[in-house]
Z-matrix of the N, CA and C atoms (Angstrom, degrees):
N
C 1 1.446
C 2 1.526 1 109.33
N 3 1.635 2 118.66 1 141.22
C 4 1.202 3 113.31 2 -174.97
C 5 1.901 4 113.45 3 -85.93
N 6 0.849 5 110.94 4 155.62
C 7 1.312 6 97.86 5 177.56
C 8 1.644 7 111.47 6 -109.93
N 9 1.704 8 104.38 7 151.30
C 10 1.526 9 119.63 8 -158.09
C 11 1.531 10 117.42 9 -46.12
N 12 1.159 11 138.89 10 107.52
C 13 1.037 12 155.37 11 137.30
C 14 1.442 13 115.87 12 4.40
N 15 1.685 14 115.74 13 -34.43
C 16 1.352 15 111.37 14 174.91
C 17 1.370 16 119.34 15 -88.70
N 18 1.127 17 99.40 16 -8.80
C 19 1.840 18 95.11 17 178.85
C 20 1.566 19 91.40 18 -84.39
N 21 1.326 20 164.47 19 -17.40
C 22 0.889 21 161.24 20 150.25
C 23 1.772 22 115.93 21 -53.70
N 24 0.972 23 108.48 22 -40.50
C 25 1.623 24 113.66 23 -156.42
C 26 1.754 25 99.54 24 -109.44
N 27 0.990 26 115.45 25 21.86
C 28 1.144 27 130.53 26 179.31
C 29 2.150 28 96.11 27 -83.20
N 30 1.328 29 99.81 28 -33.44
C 31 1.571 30 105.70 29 168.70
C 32 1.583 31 106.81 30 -45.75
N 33 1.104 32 117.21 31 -65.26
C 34 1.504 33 132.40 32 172.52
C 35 1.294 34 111.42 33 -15.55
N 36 1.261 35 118.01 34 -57.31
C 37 1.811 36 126.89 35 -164.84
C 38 2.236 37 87.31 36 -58.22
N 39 1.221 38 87.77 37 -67.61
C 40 1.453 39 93.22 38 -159.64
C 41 1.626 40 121.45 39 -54.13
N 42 1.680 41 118.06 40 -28.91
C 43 1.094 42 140.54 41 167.83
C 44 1.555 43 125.84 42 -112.15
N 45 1.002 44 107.78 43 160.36
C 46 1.807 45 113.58 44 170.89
C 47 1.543 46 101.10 45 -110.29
N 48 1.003 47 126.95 46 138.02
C 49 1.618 48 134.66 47 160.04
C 50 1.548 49 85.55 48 -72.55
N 51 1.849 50 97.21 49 138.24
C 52 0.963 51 123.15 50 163.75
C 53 1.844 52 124.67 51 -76.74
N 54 0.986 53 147.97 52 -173.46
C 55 1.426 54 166.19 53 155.48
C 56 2.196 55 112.32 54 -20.22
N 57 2.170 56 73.13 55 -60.61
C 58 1.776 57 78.27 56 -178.78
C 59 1.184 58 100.00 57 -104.94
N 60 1.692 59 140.12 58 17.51
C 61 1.236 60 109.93 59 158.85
C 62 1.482 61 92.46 60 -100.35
N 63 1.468 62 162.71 61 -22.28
C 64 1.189 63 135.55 62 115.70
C 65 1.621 64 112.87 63 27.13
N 66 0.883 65 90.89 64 -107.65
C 67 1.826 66 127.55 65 -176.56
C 68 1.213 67 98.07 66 -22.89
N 69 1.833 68 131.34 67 -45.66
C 70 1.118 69 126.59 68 -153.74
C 71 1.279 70 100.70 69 -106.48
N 72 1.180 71 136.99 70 13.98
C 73 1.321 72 123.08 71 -159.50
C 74 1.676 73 80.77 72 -134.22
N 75 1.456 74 135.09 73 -21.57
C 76 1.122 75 132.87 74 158.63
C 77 1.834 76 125.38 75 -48.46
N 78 1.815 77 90.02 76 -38.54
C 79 2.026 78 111.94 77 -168.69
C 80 1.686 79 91.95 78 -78.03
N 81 1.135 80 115.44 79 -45.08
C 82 1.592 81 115.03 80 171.27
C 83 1.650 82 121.75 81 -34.24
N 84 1.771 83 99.32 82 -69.73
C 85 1.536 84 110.86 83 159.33
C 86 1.401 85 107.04 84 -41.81
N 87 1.172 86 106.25 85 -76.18
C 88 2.036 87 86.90 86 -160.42
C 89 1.449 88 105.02 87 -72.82
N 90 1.358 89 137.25 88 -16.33
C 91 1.041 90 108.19 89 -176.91
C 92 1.639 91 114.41 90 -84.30
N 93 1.372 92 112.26 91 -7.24
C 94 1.572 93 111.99 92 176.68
C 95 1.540 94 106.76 93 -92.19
N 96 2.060 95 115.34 94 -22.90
C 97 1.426 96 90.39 95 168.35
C 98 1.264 97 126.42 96 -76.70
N 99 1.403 98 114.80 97 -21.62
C 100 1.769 99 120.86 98 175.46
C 101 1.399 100 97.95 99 -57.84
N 102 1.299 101 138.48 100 -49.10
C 103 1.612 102 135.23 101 -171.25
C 104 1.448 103 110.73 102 -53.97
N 105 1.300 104 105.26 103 -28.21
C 106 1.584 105 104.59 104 178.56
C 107 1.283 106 113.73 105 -93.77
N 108 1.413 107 134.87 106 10.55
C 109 1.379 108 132.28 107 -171.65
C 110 1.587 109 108.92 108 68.00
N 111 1.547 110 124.78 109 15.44
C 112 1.719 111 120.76 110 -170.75
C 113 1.168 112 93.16 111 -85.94
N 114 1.764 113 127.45 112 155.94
C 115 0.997 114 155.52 113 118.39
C 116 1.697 115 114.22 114 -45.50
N 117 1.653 116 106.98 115 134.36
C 118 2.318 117 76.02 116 177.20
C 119 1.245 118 93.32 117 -86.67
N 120 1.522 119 147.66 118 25.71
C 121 1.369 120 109.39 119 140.77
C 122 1.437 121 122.77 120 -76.71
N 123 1.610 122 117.25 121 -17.07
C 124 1.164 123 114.72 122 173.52
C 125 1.437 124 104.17 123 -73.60
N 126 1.542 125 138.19 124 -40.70
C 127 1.415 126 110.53 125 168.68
C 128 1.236 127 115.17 126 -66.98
N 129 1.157 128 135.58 127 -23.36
C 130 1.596 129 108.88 128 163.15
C 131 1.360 130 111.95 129 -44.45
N 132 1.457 131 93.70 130 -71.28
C 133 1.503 132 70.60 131 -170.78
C 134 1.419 133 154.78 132 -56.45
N 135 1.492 134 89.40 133 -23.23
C 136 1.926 135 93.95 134 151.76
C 137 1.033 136 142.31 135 -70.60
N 138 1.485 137 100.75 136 -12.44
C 139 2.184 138 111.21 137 -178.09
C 140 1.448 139 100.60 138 -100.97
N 141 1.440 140 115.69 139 -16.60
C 142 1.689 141 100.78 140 -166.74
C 143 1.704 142 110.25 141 77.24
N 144 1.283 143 130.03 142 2.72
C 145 1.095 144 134.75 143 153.81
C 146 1.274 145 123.24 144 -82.80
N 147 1.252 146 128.38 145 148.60
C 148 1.299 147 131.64 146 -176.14
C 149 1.548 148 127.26 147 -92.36
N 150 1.057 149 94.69 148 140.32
C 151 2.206 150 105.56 149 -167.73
C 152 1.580 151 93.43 150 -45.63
N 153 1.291 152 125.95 151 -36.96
C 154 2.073 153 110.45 152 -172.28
C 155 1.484 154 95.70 153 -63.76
N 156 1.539 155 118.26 154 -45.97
C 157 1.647 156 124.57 155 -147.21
C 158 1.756 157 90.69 156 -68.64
N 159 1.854 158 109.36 157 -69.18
C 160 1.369 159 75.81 158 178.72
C 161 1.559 160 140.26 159 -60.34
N 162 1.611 161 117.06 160 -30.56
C 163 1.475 162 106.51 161 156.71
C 164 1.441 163 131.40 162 5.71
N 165 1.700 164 93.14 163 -76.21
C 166 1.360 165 126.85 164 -175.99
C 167 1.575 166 118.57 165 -58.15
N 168 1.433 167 101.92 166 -37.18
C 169 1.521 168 121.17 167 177.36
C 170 1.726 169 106.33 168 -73.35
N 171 1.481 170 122.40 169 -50.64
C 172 1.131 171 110.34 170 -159.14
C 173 2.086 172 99.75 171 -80.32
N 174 1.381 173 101.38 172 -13.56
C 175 1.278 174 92.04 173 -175.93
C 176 1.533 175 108.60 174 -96.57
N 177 1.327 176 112.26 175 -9.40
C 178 1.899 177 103.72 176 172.85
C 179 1.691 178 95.46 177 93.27
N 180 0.860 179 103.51 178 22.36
C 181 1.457 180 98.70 179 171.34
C 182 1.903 181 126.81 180 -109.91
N 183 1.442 182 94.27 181 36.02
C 184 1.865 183 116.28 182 -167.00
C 185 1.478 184 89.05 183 -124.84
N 186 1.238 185 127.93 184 77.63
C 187 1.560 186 118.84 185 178.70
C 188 1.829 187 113.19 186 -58.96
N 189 1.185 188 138.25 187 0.44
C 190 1.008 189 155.29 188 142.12
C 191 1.561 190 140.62 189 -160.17
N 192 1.342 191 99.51 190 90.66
C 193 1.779 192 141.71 191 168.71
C 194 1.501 193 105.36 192 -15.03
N 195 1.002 194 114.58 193 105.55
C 196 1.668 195 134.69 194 -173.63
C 197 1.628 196 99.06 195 -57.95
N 198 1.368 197 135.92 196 110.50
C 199 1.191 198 122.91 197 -172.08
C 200 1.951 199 121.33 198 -62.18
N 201 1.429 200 102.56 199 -35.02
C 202 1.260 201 106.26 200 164.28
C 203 1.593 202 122.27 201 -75.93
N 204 1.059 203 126.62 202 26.28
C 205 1.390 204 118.36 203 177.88
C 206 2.113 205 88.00 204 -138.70
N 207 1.092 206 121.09 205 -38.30
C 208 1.270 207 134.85 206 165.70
C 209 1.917 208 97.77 207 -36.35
N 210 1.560 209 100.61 208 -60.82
C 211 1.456 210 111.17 209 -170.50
C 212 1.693 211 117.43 210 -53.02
N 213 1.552 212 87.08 211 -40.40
C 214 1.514 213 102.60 212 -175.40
C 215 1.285 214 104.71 213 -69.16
N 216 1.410 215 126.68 214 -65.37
C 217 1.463 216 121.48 215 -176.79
C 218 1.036 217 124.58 216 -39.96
N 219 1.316 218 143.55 217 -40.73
C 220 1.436 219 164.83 218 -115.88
C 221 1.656 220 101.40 219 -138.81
N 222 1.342 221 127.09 220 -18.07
C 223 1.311 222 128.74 221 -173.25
C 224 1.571 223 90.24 222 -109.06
N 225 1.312 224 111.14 223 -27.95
C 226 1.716 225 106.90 224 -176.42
C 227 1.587 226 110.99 225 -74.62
N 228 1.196 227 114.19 226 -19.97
C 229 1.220 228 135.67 227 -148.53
C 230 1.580 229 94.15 228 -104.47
N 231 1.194 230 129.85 229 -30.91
C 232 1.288 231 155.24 230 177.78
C 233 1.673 232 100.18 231 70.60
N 234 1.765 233 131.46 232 30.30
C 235 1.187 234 141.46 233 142.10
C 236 1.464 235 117.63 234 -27.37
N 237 1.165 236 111.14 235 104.19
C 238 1.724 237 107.26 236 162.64
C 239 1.134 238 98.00 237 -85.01
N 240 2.146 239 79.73 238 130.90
C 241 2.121 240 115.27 239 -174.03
C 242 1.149 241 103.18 240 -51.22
N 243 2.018 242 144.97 241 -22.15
C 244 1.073 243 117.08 242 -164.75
C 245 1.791 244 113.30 243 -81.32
N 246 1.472 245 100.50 244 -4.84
C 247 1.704 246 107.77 245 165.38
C 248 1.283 247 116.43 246 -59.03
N 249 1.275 248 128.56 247 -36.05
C 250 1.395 249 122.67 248 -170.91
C 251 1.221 250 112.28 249 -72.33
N 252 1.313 251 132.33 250 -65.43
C 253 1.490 252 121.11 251 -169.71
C 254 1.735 253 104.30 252 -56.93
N 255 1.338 254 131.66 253 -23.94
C 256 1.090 255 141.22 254 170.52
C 257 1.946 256 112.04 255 -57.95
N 258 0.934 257 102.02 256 -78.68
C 259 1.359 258 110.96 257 158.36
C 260 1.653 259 106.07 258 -28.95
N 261 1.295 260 111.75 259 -90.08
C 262 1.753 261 106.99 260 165.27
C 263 1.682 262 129.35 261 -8.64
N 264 1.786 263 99.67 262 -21.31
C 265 1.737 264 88.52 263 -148.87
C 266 1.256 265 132.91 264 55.89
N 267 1.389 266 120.20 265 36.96
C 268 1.690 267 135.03 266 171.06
C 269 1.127 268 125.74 267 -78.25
N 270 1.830 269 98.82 268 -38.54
C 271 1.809 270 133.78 269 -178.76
C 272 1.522 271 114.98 270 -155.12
N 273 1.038 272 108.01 271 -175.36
C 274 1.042 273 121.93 272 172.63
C 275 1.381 274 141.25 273 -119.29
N 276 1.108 275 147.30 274 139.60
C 277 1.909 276 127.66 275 176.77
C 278 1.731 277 112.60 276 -39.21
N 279 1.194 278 97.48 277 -36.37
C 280 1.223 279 120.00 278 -175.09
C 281 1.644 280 118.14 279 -41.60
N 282 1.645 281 81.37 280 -81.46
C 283 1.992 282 112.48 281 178.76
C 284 1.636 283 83.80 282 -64.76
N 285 1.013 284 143.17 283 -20.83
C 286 2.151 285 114.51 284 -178.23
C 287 1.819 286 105.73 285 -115.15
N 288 1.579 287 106.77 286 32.63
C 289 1.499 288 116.90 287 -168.05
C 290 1.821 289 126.49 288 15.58
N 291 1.511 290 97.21 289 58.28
C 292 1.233 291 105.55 290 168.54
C 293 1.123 292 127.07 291 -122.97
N 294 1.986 293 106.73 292 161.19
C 295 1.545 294 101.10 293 -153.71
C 296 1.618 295 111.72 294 -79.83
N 297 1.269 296 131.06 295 -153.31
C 298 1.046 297 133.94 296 -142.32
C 299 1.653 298 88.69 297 -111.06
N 300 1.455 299 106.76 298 136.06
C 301 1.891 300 104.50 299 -175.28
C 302 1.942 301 97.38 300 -57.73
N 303 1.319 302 96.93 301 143.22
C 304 1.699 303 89.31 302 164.96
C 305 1.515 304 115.66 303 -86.13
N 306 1.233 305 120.50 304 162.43
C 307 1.527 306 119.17 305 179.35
C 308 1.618 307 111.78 306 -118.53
N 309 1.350 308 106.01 307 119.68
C 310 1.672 309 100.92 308 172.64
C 311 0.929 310 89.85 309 -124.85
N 312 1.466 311 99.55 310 173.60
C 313 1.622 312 151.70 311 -167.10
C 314 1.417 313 110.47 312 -77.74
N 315 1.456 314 135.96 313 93.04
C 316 1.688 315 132.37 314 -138.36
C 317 1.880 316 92.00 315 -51.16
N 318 1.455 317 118.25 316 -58.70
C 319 1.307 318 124.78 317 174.91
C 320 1.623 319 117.12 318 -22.29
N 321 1.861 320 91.72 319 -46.90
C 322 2.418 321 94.79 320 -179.50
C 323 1.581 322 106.96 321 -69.37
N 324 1.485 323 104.75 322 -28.48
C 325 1.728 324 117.29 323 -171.41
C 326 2.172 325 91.39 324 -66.99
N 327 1.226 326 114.05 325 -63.76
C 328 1.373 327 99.25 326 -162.30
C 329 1.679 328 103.47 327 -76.91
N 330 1.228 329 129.28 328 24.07
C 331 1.159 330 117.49 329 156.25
C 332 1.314 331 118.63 330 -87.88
N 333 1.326 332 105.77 331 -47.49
C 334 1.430 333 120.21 332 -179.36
C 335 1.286 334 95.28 333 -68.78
N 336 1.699 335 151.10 334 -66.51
C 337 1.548 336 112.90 335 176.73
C 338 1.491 337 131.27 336 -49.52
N 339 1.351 338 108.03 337 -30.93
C 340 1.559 339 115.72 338 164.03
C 341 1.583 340 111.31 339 -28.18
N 342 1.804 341 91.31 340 -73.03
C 343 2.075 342 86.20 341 -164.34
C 344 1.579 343 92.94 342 -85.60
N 345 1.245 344 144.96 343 -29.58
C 346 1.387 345 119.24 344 152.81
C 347 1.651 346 132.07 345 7.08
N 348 1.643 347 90.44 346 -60.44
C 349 1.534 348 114.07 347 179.83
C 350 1.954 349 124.36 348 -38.66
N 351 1.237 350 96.97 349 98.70
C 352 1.699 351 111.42 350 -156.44
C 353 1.924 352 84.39 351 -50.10
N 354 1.381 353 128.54 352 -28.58
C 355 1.308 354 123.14 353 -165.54
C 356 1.464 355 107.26 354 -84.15
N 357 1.627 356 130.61 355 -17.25
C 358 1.205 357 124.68 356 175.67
C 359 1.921 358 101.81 357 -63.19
N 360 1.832 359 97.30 358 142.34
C 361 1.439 360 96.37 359 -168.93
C 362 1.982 361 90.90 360 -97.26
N 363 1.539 362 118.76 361 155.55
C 364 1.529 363 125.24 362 -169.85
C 365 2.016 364 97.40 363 -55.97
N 366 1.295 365 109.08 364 -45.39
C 367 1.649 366 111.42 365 167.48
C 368 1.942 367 112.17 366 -38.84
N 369 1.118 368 109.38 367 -37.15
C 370 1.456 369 118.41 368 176.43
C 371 1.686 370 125.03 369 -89.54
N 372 1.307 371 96.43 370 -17.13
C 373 1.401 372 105.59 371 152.70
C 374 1.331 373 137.86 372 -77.83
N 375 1.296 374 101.19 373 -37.36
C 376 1.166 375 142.77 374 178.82
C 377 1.690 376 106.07 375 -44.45
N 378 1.653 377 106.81 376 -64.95
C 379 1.096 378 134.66 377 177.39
C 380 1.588 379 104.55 378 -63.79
N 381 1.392 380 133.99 379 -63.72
C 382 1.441 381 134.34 380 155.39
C 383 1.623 382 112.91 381 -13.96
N 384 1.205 383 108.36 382 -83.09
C 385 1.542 384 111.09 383 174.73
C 386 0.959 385 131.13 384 -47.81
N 387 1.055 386 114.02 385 -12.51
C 388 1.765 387 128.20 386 177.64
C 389 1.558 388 109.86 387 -83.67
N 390 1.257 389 93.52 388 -67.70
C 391 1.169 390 96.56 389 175.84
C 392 1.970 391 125.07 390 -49.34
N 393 1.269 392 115.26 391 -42.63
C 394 1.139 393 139.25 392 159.38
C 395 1.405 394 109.58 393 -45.31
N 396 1.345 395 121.74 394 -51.57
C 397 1.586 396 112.10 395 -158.69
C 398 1.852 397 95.15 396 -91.46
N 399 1.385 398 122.24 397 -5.11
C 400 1.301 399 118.87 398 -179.20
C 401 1.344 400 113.52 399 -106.44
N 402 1.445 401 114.76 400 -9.72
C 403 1.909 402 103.90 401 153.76
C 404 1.260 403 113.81 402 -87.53
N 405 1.348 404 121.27 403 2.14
C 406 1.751 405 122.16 404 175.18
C 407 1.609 406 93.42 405 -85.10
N 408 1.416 407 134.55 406 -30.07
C 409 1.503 408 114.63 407 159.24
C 410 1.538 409 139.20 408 -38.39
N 411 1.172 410 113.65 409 115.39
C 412 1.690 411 121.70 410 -175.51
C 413 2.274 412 91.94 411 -32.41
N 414 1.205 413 106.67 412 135.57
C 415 1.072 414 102.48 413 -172.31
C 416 1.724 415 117.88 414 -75.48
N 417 1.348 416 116.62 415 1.04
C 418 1.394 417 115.46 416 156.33
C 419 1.796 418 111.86 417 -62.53
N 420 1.277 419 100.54 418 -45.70
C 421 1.459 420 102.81 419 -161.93
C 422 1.466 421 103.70 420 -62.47
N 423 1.479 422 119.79 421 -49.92
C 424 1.409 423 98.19 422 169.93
C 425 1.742 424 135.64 423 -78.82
N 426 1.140 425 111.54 424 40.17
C 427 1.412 426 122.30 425 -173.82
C 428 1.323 427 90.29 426 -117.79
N 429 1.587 428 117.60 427 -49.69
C 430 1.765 429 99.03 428 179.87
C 431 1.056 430 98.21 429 -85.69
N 432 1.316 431 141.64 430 9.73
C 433 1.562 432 130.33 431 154.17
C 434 1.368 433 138.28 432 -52.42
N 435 1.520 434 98.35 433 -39.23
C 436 1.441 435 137.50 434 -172.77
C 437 1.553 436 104.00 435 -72.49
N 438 1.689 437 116.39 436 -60.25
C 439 1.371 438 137.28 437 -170.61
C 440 1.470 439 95.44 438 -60.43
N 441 1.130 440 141.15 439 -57.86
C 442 1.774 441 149.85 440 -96.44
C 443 1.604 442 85.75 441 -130.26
């Protein structure tokens, strides 16, 4: 479960994001919807935000980010809220002692939303992992696998 967005954005009241924390909190959005294989009409359609708004969002052109549509994007996106004021330039990883974002491979990201998928049945996982744990075989082994 993600946790509330307002205990984070509570920075907001006291500050304005500037221009490039704008900007950066836009590269976040698209660069986490490209990781997922989304189109932003497909995050529209998962945030309930609209294809202009994010537009506007991924290009930094929202000089101040509607917190309820902020919420939406970012929960669709499955972004933990303590990125945003970060992104913003509000704080830092630092000042909220957190670790370092991990970086995958957009391809490892849509697997993991793949079996994510509350509708994949454990038989279909099943099959996933299998398949998975038998190209991690030295590639001799699965050649006499194949034969044998």
């Amino acid at each position: 479960m993600t946790p509330d967005l307002g205990v984070y954005l509570h920075y907001r009241d006291a500050m304005q994001p500037d221009e490039a924390g704008v900007k950066r909190l836009g590269a976040l959005i698209r660069r986490t919807r490209e990781e997922r294989g989304w189109t932003q009409k497909d995050l529209a359609e998962e945030s309930g935000v609209s294809v202009e708004s994010i537009k506007r969002y991924e290009n930094g052109k929202i000089p101040e980010p509607k917190r309820g549509n902020v919420r939406a994007v970012i929960a669709a996106l499955k972004i933990h809220p303590s990125r945003v004021p970060i992104a913003l330039g509000l704080t830092t990883s630092d000042e909220l002692d957190l670790p370092p974002q991990p970086t995958r491979r957009p391809i490892v990201q849509r697997i993991i939303d793949a079996v994510e998928d509350p509708n994949i049945t454990d038989r279909e996982l099943d099959a996933i992992a299998a398949l998975l744990e038998a190209r991690r075989q030295p590639p001799a082994r699965r050649a006499r696998r194949k034969t044998g």
